[in-house]
N, C-alpha and C positions, 0 to 999 in steps of 0.2 A: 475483117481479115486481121490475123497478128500480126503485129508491126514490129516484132524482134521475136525472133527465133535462135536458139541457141543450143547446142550441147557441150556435154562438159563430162569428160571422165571418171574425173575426179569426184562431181556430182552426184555421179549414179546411183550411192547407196546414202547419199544425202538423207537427213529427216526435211520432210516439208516445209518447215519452219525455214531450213536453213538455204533452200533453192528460192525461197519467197525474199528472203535479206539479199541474194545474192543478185538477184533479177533486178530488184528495189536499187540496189549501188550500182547496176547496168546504166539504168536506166537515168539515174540521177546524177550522174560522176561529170566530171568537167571536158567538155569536147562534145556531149553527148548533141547530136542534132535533133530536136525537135517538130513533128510534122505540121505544118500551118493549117489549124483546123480548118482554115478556106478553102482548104486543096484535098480536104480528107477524101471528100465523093467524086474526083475530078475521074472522070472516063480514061482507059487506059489509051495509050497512045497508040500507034502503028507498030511501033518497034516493041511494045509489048506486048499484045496481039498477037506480033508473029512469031516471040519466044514463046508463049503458052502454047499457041500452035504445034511449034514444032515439038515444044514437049509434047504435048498429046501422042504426035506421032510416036515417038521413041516411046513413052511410057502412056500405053492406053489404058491404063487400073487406076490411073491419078484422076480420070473423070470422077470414078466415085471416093476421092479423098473432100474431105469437109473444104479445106481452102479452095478446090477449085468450085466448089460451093458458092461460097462467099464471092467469087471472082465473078461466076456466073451471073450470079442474082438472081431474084426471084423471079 
């Protein structure tokens, strides 16, 4: 699952090249939190659970988006 998501206006008619450098200094910059690979596969809690739930509810076409894919598992 992506662990940062972002959009950017500005971005939008970006070359490749240049949303790759941008991601890259997201990603790298000072403050940035980094996920404890120990906790990478840890099972979602209750309180997450019942947010993807209720999304479901509100928006039922996100079952076939890739992330709830990923969330699902195989």
């Amino acid at each position: 699952m992506p662990k940062l998501i972002f959009t950017s206006r500005y971005l939008k008619d970006a070359q490749p090249s240049q949303k790759e450098n941008y991601v890259h200094y997201i990603g790298t910059r000072k403050g940035v939190e980094k996920i404890d690979t120990s906790k990478k596969h840890l099972p979602a809690t209750v309180s997450q659970k019942r947010l993807v739930h209720q999304l479901l509810q509100d928006f039922p076409v996100a079952k076939e988006m890739l992330e709830y894919e990923d969330y699902n598992g195989p």
